[in-house]
N, C-alpha and C positions, 0 to 999 in steps of 0.2 A: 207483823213488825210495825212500829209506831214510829213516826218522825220526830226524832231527839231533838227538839229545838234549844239550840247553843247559840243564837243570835238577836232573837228578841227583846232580851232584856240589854243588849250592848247596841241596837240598831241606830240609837240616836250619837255615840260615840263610834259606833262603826263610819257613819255617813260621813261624819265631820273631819276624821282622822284617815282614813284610806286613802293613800295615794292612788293618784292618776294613769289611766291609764294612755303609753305614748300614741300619739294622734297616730302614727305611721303603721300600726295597730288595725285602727277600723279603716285605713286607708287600701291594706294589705286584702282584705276580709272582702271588703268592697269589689276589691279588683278582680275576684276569684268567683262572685257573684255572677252570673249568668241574668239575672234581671235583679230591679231594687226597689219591686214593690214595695214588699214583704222581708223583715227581718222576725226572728223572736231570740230573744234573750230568756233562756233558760238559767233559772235561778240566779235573779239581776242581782239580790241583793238590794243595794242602795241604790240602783239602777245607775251608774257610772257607762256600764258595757251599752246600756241603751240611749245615753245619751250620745255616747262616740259613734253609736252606728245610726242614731238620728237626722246626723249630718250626712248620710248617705243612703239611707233608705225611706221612701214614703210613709211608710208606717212600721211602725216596731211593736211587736207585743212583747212586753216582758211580765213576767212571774216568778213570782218566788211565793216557797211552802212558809214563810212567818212574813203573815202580814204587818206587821211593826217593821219589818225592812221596807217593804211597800211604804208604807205609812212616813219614811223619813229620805223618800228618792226624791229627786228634784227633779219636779213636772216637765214635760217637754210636750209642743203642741202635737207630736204625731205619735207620740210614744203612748200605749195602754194596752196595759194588764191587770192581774189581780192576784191576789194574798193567796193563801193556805186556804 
């Protein structure tokens, strides 16, 4: 089986247009954490989910399978992962 990528050619209108995720969110996620080394964000996408748990963890690895979502997340100093 092959990874059907439905997102790459929309990543740069995905990023721009996707609402927000509620702060009370990674608030909730945070609280339930046992230490806050370490986050990963599994299939960030445009990395939104890594940015909201940036504010609460030392370092975030996020990833996602199309690097063009990668390619249009907005950087954050603690936050790194990679593409497809």
């Amino acid at each position: 089986m092959t990874f059907k990528d439905h997102f790459s050619p929309l990543a740069a209108s995905y990023a721009a247009y996707r609402p927000e995720y509620p702060h009370e969110l990674f608030e909730s996620v945070a609280g339930v954490a046992a230490w806050h080394r370490v986050a990963w964000d599994c299939a960030t996408g445009n990395g939104q989910a890594a940015g909201g748990l940036a504010e609460y963890f030392a370092h975030v690895i996020a990833t996602d399978a199309s690097a063009e979502q990668i390619e249009h997340a907005t950087p954050y100093d603690n936050v790194g992962g990679s593409g497809s």
